[in-house]
Backbone as CSV, one residue per row, in Angstrom:
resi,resn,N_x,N_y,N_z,CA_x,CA_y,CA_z,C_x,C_y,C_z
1,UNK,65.842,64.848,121.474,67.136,64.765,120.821,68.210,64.478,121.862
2,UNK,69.295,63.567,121.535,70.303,63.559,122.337,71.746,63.980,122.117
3,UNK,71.797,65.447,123.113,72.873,66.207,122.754,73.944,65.430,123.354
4,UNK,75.192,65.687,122.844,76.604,65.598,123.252,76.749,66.306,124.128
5,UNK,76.788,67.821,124.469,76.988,68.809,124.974,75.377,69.077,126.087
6,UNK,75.227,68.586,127.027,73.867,68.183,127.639,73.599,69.142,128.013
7,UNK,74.740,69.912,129.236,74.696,71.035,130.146,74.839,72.134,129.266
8,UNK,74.924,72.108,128.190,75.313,73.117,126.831,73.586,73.671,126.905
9,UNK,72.676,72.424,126.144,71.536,72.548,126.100,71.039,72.860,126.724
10,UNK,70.987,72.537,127.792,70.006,72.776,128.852,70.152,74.524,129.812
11,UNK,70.236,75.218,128.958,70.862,76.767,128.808,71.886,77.845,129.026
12,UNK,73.049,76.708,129.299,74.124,77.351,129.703,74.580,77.633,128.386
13,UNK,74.522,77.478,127.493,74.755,78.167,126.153,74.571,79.414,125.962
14,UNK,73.767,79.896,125.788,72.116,80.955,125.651,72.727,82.270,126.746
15,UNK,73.963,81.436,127.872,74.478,82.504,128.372,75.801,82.952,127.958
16,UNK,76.127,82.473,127.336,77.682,83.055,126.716,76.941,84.274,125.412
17,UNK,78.419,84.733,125.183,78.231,85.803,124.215,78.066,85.041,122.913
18,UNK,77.500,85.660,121.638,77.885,85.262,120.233,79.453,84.688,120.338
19,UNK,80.573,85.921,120.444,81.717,85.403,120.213,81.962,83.949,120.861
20,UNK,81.588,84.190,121.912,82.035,82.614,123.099,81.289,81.565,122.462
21,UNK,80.283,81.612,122.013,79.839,80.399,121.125,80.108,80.120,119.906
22,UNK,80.827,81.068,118.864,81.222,80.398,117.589,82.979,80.315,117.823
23,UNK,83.277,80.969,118.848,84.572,80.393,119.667,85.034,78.678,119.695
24,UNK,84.073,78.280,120.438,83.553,77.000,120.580,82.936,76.322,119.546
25,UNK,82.368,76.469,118.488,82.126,75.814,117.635,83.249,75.844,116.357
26,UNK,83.979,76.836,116.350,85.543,76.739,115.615,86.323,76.242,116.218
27,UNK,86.473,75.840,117.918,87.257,74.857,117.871,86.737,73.234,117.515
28,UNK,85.734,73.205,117.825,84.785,71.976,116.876,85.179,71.686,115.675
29,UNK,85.489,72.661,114.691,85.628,72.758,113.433,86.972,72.338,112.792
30,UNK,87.934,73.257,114.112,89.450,72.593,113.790,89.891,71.623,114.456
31,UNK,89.391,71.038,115.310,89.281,69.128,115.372,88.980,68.245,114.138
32,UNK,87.773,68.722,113.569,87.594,68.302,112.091,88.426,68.035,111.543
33,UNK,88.740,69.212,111.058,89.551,69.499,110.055,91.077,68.676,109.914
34,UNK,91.107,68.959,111.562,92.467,68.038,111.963,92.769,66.624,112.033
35,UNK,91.714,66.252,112.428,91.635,64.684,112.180,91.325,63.876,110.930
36,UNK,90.301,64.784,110.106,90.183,64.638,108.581,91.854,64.890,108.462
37,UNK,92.682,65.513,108.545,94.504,65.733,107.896,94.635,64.278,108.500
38,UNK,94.401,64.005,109.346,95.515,62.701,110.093,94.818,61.465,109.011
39,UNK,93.861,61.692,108.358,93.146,60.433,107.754,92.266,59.826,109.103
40,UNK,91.948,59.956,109.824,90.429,59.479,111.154,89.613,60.383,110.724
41,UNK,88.917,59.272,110.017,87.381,59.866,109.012,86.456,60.213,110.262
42,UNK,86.478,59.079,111.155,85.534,58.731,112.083,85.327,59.863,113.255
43,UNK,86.503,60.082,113.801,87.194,61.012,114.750,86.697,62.665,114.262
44,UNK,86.771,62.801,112.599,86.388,63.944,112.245,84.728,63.925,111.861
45,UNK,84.312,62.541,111.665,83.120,62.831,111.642,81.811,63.819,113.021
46,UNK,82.394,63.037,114.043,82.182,63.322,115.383,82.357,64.450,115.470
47,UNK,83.541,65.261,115.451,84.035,67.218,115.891,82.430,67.589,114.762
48,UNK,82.787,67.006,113.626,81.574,68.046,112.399,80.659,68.122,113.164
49,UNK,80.011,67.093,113.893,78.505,66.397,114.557,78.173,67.326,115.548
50,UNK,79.603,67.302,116.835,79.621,68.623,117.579,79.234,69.795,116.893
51,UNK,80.060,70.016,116.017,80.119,71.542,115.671,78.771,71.949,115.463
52,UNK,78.250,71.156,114.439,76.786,71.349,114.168,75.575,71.249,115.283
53,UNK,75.743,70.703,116.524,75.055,70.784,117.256,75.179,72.340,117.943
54,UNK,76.329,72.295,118.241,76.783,73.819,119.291,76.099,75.013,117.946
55,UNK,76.573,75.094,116.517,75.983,75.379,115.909,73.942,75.899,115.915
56,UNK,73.457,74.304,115.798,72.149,74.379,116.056,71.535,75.417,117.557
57,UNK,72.621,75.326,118.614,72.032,76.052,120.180,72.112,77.218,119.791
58,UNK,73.281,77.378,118.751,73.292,79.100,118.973,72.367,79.525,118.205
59,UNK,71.546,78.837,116.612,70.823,78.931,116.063,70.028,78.988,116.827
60,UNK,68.833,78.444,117.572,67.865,78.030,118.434,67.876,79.722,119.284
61,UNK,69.127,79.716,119.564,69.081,80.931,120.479,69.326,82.316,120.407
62,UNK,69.604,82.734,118.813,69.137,83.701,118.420,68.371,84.705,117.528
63,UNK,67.342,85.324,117.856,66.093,86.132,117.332,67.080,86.888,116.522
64,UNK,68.144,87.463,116.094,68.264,88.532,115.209,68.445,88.160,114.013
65,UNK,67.425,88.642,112.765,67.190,88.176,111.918,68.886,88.088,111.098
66,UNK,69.632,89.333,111.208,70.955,89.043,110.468,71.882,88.245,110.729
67,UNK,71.473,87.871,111.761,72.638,87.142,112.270,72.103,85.462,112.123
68,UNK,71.036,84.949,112.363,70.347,84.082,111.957,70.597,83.500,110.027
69,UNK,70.418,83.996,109.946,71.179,84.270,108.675,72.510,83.535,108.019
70,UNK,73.571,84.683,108.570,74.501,84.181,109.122,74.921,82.692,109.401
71,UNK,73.731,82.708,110.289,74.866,81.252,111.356,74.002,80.048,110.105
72,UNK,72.710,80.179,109.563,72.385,79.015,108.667,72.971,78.934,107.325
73,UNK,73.529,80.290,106.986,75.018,80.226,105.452,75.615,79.437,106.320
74,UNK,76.136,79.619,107.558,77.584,79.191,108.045,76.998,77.504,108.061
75,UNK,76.329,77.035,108.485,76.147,75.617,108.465,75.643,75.142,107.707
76,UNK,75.345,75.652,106.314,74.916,74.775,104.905,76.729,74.741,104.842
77,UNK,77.295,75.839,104.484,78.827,75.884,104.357,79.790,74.980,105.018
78,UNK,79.318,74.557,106.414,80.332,73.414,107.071,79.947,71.630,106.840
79,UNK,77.959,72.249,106.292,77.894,70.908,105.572,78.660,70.108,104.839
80,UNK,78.173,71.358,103.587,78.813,71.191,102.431,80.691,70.999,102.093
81,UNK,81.406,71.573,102.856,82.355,70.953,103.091,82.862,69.537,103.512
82,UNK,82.237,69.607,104.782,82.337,68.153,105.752,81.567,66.641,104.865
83,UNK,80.349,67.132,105.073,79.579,65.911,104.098,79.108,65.852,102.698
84,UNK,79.571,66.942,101.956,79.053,66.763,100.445,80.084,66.840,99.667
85,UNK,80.509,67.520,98.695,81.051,67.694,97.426,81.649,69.071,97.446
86,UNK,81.834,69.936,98.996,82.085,71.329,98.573,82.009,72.190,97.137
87,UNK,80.494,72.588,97.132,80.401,73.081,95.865,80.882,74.529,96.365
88,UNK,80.477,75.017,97.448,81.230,76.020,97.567,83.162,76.557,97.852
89,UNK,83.479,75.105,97.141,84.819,75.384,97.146,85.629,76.091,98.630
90,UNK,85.156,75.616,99.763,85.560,76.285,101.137,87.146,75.381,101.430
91,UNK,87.822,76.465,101.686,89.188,75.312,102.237,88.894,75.549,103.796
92,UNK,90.120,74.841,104.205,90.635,75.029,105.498,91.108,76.451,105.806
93,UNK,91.878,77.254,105.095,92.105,78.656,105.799,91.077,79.513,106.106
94,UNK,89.943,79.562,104.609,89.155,79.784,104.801,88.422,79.834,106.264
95,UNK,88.122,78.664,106.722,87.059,77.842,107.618,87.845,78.860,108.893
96,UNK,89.480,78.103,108.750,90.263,78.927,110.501,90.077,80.397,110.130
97,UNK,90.704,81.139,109.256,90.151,82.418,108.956,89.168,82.839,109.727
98,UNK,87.888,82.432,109.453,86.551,83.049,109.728,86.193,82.744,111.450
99,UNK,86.676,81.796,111.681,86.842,81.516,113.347,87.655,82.244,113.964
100,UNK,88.778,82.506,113.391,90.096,83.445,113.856,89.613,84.523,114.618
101,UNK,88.967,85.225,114.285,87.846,86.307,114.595,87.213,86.113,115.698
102,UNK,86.165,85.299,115.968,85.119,85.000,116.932,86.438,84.432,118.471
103,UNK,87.602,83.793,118.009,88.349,83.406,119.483,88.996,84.551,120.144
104,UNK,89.564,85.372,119.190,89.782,86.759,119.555,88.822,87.541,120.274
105,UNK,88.388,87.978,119.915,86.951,88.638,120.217,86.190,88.169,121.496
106,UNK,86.273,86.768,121.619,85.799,86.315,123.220,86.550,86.272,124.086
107,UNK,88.517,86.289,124.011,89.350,86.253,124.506,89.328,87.846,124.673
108,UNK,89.293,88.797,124.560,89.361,90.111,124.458,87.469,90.365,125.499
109,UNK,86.887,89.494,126.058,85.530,89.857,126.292,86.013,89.484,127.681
């Protein structure tokens, strides 16, 4: 596979905390989001692509079943926003909301 984030993969990920990685993948998210506002479909396609990759490392890299969990709701959910039909009706506050949390929390680490 060819990551965006190379030195990410190759396990410098795996060393940050939970928070420090969905830190980083919410700011992924509000690039999205942001460039989807400006109308650059393209520009936001790319942040989603990130997100979902940084997404996938932290998936990959953690054994706890609840939290595993977790992070695969959280990325049917940024799918389904980004590339489908939001059946789950997710907005934008929503999305910063739930990140709001994880930047705190690593900024405080």
């Amino acid at each position: 596979m060819n990551y965006t984030h190379k030195e990410l993969a190759l396990g410098k990920w795996a060393k940050l905390t939970l928070s420090e990685q969905m830190a980083n993948i919410g700011s992924e998210v509000e690039r999205a989001i942001n460039w989807r506002n400006k109308n650059n479909a393209e520009y936001s396609r790319l942040a989603f692509e990130r997100a979902l990759e940084l997404l996938d490392l932290t998936l990959s890299c953690n054994h706890v079943f609840s939290r595993l969990k977790e992070l695969a709701r959280l990325r049917e959910v940024l799918a389904d926003y980004f590339a489908f039909n939001n059946n789950y009706r997710s907005t934008e506050a929503d999305l910063k909301k739930y990140f709001f949390a994880f930047n705190y929390a690593a900024r405080a680490h």
